[in-house]
SEDO-825080 format. One record per residue (C-alpha): residue in three letters; residue number from 1; z, x, y. Coordinates in Angstrom, 1 decimal, padded with zeros to 4 digits. Layout:
@type->ALA	seq->NUM	c3->Z	c1->X	c2->Y
...
//
This chain:
@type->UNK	seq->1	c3->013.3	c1->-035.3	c2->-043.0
@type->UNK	seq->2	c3->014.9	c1->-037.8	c2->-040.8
@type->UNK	seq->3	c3->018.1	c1->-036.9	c2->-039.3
@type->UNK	seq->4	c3->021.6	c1->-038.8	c2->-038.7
@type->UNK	seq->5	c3->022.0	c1->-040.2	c2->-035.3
@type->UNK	seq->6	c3->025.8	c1->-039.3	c2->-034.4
@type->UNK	seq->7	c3->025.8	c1->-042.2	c2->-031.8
@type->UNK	seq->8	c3->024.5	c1->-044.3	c2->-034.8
@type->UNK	seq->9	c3->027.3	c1->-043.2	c2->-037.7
@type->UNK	seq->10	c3->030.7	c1->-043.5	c2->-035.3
@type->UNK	seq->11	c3->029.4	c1->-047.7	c2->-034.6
@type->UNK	seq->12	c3->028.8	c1->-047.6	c2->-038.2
@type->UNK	seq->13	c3->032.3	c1->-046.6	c2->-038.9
@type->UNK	seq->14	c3->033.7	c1->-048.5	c2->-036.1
@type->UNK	seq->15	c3->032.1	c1->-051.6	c2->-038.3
@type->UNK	seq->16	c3->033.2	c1->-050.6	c2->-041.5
@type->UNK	seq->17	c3->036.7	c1->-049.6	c2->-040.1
@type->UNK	seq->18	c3->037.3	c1->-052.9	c2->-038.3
@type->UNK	seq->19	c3->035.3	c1->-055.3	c2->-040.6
@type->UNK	seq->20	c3->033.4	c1->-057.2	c2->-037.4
@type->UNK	seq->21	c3->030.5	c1->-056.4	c2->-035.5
@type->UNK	seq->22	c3->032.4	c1->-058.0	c2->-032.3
@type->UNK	seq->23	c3->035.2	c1->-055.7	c2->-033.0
@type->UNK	seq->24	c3->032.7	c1->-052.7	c2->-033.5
@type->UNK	seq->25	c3->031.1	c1->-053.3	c2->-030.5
@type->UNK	seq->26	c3->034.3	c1->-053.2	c2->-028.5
@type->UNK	seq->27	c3->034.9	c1->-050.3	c2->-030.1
@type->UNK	seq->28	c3->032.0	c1->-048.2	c2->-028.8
@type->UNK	seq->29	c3->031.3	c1->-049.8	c2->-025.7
@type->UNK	seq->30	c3->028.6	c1->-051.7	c2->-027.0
@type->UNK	seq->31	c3->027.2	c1->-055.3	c2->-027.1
@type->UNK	seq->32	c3->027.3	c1->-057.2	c2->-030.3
@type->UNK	seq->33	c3->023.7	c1->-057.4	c2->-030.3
@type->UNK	seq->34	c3->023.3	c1->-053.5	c2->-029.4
@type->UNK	seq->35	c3->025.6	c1->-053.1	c2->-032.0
@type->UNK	seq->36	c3->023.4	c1->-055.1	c2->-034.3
@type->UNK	seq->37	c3->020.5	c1->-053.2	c2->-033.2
@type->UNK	seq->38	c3->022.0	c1->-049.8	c2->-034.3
@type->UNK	seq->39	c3->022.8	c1->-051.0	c2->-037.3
@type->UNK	seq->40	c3->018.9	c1->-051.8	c2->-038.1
@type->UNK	seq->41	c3->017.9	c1->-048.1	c2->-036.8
@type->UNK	seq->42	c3->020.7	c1->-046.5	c2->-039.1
@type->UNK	seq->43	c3->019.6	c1->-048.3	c2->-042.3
@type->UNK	seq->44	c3->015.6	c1->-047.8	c2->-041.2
@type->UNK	seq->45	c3->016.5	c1->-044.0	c2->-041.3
@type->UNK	seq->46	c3->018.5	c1->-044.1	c2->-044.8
@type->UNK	seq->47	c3->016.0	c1->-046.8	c2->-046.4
@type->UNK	seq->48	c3->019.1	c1->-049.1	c2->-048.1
@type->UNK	seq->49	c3->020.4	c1->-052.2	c2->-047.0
@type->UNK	seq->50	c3->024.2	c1->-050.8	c2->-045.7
@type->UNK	seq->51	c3->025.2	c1->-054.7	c2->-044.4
@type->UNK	seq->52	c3->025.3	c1->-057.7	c2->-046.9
@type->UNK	seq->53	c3->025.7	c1->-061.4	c2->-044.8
@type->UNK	seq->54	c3->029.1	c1->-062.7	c2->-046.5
@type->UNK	seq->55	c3->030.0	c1->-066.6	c2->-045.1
@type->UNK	seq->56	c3->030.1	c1->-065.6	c2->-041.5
@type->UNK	seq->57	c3->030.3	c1->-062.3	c2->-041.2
@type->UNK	seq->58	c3->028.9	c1->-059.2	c2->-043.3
@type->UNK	seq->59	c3->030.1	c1->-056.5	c2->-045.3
@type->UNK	seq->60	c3->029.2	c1->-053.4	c2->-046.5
@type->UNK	seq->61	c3->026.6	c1->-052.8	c2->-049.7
@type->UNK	seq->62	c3->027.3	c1->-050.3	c2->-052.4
@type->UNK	seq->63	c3->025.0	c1->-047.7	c2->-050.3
@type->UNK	seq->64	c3->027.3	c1->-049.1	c2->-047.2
@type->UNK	seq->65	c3->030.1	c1->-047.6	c2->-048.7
@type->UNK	seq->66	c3->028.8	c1->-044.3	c2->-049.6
@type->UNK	seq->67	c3->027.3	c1->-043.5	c2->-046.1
@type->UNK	seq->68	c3->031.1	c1->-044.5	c2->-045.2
@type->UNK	seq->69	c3->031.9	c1->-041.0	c2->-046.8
@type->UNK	seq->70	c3->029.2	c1->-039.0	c2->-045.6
@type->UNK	seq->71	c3->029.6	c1->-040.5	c2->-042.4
@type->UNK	seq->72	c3->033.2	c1->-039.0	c2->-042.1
@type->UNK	seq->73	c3->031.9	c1->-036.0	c2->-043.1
@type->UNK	seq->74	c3->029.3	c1->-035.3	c2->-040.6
@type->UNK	seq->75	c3->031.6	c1->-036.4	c2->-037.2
@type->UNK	seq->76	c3->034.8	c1->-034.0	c2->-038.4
@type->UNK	seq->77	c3->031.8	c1->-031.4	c2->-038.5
@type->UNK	seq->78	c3->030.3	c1->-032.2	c2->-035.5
@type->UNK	seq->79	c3->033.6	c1->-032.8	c2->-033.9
@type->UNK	seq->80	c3->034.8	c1->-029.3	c2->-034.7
@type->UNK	seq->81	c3->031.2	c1->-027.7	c2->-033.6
@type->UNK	seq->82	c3->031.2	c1->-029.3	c2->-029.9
@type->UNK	seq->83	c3->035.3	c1->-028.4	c2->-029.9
@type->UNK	seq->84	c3->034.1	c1->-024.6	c2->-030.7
@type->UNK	seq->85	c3->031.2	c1->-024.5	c2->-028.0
@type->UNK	seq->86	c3->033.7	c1->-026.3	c2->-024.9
@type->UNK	seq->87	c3->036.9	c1->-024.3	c2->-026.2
@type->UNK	seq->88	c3->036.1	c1->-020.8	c2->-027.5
@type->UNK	seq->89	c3->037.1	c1->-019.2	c2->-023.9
@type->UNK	seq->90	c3->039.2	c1->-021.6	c2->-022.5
@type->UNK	seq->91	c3->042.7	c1->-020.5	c2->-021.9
@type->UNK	seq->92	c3->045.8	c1->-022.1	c2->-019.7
@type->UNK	seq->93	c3->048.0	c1->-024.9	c2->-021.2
@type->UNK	seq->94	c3->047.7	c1->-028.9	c2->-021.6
@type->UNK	seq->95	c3->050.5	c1->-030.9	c2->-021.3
@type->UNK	seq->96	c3->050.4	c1->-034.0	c2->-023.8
@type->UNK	seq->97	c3->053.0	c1->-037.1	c2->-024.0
@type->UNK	seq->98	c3->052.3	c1->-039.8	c2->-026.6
@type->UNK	seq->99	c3->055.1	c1->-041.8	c2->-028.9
@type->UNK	seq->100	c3->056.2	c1->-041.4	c2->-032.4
@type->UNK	seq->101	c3->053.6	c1->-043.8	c2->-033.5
@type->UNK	seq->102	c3->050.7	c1->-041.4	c2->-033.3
@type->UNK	seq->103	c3->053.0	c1->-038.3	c2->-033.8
@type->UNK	seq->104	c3->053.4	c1->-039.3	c2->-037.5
@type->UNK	seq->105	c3->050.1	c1->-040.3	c2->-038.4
@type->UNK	seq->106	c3->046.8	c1->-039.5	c2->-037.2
@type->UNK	seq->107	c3->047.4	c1->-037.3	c2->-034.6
@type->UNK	seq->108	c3->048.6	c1->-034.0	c2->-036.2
@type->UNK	seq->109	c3->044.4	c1->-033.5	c2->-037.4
@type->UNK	seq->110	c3->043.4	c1->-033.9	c2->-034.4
@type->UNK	seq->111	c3->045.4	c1->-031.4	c2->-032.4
@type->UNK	seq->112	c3->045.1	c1->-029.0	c2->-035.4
@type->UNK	seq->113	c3->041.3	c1->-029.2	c2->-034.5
@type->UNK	seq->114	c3->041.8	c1->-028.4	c2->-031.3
@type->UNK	seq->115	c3->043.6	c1->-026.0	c2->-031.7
@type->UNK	seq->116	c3->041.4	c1->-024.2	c2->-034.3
@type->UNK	seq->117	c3->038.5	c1->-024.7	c2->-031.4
@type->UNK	seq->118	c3->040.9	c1->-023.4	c2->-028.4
@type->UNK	seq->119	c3->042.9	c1->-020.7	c2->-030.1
@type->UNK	seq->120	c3->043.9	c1->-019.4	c2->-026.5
@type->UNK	seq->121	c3->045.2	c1->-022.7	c2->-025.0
@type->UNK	seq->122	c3->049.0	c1->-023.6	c2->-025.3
@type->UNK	seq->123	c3->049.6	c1->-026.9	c2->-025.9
@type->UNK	seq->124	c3->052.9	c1->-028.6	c2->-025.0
@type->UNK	seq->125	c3->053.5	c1->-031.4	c2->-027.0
@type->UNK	seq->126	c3->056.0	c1->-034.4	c2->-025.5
@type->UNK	seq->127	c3->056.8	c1->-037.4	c2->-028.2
@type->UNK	seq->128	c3->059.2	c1->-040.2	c2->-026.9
@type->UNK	seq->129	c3->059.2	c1->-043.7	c2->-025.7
@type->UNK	seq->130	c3->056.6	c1->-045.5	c2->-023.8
@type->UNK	seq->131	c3->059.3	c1->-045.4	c2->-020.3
@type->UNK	seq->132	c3->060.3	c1->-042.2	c2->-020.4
@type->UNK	seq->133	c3->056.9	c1->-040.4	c2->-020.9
@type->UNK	seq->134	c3->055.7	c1->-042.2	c2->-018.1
@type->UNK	seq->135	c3->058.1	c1->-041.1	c2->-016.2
@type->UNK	seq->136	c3->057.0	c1->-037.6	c2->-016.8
@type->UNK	seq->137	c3->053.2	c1->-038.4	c2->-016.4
@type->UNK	seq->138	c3->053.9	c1->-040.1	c2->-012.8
@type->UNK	seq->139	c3->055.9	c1->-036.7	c2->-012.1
@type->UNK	seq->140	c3->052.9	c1->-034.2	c2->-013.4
@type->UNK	seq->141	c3->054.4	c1->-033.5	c2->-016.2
@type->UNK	seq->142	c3->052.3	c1->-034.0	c2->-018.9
@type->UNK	seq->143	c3->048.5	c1->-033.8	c2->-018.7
@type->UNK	seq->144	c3->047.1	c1->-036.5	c2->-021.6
@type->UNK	seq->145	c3->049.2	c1->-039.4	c2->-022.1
@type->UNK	seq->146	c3->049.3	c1->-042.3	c2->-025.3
@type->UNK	seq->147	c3->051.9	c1->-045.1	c2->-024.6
@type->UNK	seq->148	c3->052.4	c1->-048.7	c2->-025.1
@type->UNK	seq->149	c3->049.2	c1->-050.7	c2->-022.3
@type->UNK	seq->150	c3->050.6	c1->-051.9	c2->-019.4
@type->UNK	seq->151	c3->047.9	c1->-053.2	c2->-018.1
@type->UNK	seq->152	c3->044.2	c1->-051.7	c2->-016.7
@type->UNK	seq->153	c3->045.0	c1->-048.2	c2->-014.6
@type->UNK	seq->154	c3->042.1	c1->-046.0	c2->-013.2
@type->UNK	seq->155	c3->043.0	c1->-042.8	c2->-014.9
@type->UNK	seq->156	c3->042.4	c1->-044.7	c2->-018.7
@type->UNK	seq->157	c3->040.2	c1->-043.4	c2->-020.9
@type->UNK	seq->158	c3->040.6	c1->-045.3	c2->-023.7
@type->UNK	seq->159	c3->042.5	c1->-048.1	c2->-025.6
@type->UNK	seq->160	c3->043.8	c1->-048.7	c2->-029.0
@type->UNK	seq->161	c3->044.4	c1->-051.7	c2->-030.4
@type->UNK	seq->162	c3->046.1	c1->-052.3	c2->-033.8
@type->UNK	seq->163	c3->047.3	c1->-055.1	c2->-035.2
@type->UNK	seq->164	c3->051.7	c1->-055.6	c2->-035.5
@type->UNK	seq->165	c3->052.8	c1->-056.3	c2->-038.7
@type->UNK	seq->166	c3->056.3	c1->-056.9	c2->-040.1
@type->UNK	seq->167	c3->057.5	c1->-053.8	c2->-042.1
@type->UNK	seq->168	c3->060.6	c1->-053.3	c2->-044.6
@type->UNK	seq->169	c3->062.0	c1->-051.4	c2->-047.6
@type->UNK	seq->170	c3->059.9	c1->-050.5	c2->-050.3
@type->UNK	seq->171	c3->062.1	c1->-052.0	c2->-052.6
@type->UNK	seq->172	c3->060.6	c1->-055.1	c2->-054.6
@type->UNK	seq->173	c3->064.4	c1->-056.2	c2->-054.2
@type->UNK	seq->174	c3->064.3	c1->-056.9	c2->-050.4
@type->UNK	seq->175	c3->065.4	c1->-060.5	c2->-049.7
@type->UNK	seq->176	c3->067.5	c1->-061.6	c2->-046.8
@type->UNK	seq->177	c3->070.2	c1->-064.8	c2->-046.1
@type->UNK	seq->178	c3->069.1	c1->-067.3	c2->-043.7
@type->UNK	seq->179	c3->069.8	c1->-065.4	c2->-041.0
@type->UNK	seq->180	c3->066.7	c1->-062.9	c2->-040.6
@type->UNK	seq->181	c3->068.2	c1->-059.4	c2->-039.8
@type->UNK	seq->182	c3->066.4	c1->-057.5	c2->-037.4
@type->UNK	seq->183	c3->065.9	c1->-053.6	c2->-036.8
@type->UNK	seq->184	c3->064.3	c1->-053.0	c2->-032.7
@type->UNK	seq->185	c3->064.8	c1->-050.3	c2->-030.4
@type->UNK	seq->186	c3->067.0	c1->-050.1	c2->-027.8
@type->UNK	seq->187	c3->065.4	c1->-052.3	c2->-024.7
@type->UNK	seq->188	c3->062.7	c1->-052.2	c2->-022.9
@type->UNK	seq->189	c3->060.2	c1->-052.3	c2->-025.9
@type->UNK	seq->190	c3->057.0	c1->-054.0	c2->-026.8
@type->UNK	seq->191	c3->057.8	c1->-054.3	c2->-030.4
@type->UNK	seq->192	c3->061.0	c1->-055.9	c2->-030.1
@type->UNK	seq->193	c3->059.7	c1->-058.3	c2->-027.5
@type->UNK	seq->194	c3->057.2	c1->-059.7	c2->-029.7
@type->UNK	seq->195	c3->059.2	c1->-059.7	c2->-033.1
@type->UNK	seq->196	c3->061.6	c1->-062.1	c2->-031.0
@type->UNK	seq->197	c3->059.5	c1->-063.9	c2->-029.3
@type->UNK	seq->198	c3->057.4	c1->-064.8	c2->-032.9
@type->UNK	seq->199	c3->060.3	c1->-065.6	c2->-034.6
@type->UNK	seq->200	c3->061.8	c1->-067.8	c2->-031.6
@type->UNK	seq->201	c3->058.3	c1->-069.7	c2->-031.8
@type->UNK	seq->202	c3->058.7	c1->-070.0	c2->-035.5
@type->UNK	seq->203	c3->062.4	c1->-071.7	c2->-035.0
@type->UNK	seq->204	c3->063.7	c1->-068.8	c2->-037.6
@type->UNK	seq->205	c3->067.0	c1->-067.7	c2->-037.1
@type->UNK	seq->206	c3->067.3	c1->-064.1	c2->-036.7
@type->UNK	seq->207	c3->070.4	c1->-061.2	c2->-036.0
@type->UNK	seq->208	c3->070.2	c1->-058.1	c2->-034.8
@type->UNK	seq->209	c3->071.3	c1->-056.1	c2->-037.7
@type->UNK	seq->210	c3->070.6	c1->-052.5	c2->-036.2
@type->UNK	seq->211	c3->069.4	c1->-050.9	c2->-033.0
@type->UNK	seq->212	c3->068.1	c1->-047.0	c2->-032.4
@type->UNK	seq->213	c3->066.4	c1->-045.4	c2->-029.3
@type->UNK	seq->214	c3->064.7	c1->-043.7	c2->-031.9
@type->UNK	seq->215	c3->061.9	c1->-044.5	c2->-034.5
@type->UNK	seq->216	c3->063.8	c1->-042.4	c2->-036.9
@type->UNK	seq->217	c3->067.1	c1->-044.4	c2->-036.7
@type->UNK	seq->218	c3->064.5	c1->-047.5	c2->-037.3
@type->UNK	seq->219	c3->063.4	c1->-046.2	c2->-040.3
@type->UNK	seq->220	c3->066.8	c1->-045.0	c2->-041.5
@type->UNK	seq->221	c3->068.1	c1->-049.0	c2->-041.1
@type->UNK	seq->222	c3->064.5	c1->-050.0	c2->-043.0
@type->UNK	seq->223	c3->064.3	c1->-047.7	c2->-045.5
@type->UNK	seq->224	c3->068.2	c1->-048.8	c2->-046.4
@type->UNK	seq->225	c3->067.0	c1->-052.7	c2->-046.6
@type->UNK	seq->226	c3->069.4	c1->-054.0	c2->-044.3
@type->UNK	seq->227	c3->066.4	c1->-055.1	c2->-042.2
@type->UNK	seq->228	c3->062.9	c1->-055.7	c2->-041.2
@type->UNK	seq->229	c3->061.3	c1->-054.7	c2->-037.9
@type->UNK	seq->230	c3->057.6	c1->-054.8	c2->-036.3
@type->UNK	seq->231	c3->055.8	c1->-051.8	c2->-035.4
@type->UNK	seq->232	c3->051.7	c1->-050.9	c2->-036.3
@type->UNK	seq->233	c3->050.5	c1->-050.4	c2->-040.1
@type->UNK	seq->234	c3->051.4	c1->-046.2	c2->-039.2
@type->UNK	seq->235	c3->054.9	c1->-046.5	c2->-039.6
@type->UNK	seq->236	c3->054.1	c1->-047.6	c2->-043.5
@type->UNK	seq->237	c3->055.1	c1->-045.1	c2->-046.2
@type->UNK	seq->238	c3->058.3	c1->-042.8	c2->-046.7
@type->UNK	seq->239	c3->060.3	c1->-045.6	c2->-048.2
@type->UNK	seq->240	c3->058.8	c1->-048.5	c2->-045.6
@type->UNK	seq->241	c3->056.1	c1->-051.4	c2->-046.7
@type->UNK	seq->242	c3->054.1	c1->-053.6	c2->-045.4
@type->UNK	seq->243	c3->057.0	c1->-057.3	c2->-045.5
@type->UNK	seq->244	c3->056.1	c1->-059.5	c2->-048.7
@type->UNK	seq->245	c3->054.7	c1->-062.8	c2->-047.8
@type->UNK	seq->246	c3->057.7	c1->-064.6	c2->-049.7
@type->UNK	seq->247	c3->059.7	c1->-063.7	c2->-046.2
@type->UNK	seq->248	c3->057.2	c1->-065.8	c2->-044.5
@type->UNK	seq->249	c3->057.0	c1->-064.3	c2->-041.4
@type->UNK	seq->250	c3->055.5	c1->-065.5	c2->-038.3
@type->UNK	seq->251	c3->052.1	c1->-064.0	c2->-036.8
@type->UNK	seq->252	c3->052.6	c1->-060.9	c2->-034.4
@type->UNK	seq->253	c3->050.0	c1->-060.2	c2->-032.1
@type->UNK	seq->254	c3->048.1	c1->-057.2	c2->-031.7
@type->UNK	seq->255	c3->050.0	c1->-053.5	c2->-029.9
@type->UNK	seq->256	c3->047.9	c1->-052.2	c2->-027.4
@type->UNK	seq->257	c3->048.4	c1->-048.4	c2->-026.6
@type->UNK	seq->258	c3->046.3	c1->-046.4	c2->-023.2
@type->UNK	seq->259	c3->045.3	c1->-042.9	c2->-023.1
@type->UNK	seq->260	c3->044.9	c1->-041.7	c2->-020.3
@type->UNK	seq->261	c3->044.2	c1->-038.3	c2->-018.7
@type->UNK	seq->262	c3->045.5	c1->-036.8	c2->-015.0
@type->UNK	seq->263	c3->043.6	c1->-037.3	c2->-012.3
@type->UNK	seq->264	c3->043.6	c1->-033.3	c2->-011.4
@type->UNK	seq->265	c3->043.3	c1->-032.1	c2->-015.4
@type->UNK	seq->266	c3->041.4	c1->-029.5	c2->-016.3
@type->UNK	seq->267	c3->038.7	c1->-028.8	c2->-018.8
@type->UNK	seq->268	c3->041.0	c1->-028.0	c2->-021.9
@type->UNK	seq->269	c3->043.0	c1->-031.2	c2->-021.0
@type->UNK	seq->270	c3->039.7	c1->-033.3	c2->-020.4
@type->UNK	seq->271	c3->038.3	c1->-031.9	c2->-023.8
@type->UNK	seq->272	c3->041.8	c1->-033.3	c2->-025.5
@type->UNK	seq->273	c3->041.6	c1->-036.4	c2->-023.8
@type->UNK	seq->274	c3->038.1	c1->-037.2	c2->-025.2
@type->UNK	seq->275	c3->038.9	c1->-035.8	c2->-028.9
@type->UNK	seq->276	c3->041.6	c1->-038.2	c2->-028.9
@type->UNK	seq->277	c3->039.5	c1->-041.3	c2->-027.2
@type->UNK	seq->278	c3->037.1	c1->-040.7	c2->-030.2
@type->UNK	seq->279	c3->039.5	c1->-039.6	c2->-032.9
@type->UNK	seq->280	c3->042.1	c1->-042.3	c2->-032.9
@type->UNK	seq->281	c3->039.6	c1->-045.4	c2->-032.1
@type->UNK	seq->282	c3->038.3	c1->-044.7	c2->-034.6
@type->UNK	seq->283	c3->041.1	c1->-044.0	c2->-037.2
@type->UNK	seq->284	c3->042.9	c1->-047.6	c2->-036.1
@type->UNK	seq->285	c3->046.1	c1->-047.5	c2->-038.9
@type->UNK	seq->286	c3->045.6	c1->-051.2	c2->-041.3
@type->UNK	seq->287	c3->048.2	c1->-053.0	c2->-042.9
//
């Protein structure tokens, strides 16, 4: 019996998460035709076809899509075996900063992993804005950081890039005067700049209907459907959808978010730090 390549499933995923070979192989590290190239070996090993050509592109077969769920299957148990071999011993704490993005989606599975595989490490966990936590990584502070890119740094370990989308009430009733109002964070933020600057290149008229220097206070003003903001697919659900296309909305471009892990950190925090590099790559939020 032939057995499953871990390397070989996560670029598999990567493709059947993103929908592009190009975007796979950015993923992983990879070239397009490396990328390719795994793709042949996986689907030697399981004997099916897994990629159908489709105009330009490909997409996956019905035996794609099933090794899709296997595939999930076998990385959360491999993830949790090498987390139980690096972390059974391990004490002392790790400091982790990363915004409300992450906080309410993905990340809670990942740190309960770790934390089921380092049941003697204390983890202190930081959420806030992009500034602020920062601020407390330059300082020390925290250990493994996930904030809004600012560009290339050293001590990166990994980036996420997910596309912006235009968000608003649930509600089928949503419409809105000419005037387009707008819910943003309090300045400096990376959403807001591009959810004015999109709308200033469409020529739309907009107002500024309600501002937070939360997330929450965002959602309270969406949820009510007194406005629309931009943020990433994660901050769908709990009374907020993706905008209808009857708004007609201008294109947002992409949010790029860094990881990255202190210069001086230790193995718990370095054993985080990739767990997160691999977890939320690879569980990019879609509209």
């Amino acid at each position: 019996m032939q057995t499953l390549d871990p390397d070989l499933l996560r670029t598999f995923l990567a493709f059947a998460e993103s929908g592009s070979l190009s975007q796979a192989a950015a993923t992983v590290g990879r070239t397009p035709s490396a990328v390719t190239a795994q793709m042949q070996r996986l689907e030697a090993v399981i004997g099916e076809e897994l990629l159908a050509p489709s105009g330009r592109g490909r997409v996956l077969t019905p035996a794609g899509e099933d090794v899709v769920v296997q595939a999930r299957k076998i990385l959360e148990v491999h993830r949790d075996a090498w987390l139980s071999l690096k972390g059974g011993r391990t004490d002392g704490r790790v400091s982790l900063g990363c915004t409300q993005d992450f906080a309410d989606s993905t990340l809670p599975a990942l740190l309960r992993q770790f934390a089921r595989a380092h049941p003697r490490v204390r983890l202190d966990l930081r959420v806030g804005r992009t500034r602020e936590l920062q601020s407390q990584y330059d300082q020390g502070m925290i250990d493994v950081l996930i904030v809004m890119r600012q560009g290339a740094a050293a001590d990166e370990v990994a980036v996420i890039e997910e596309p912006m989308v235009w968000l608003c009430a649930s509600s089928d009733a949503t419409s809105f005067d000419d005037q387009l109002p707008l819910a943003v964070l309090d300045p400096p933020c990376g959403f807001r700049s591009a959810a004015i600057e999109a709308l200033d290149g469409q020529g739309r008229p907009y107002r500024i209907a309600a501002t937070s220097p939360s997330l929450s206070g965002i959602r309270a003003a969406i949820r009510s459907g007194i406005a629309v903001t931009a943020r990433t697919g994660r901050f769908v659900g709990d009374g907020v959808a993706i905008a209808p296309d009857r708004l007609v909305l201008p294109a947002l471009p992409d949010a790029a978010f860094s990881l990255h892990l202190k210069r001086s950190a230790e193995k718990a925090a370095i054993t985080l730090a990739d767990l997160l590099a691999d977890g939320l790559v690879r569980t990019v939020a879609e509209p």
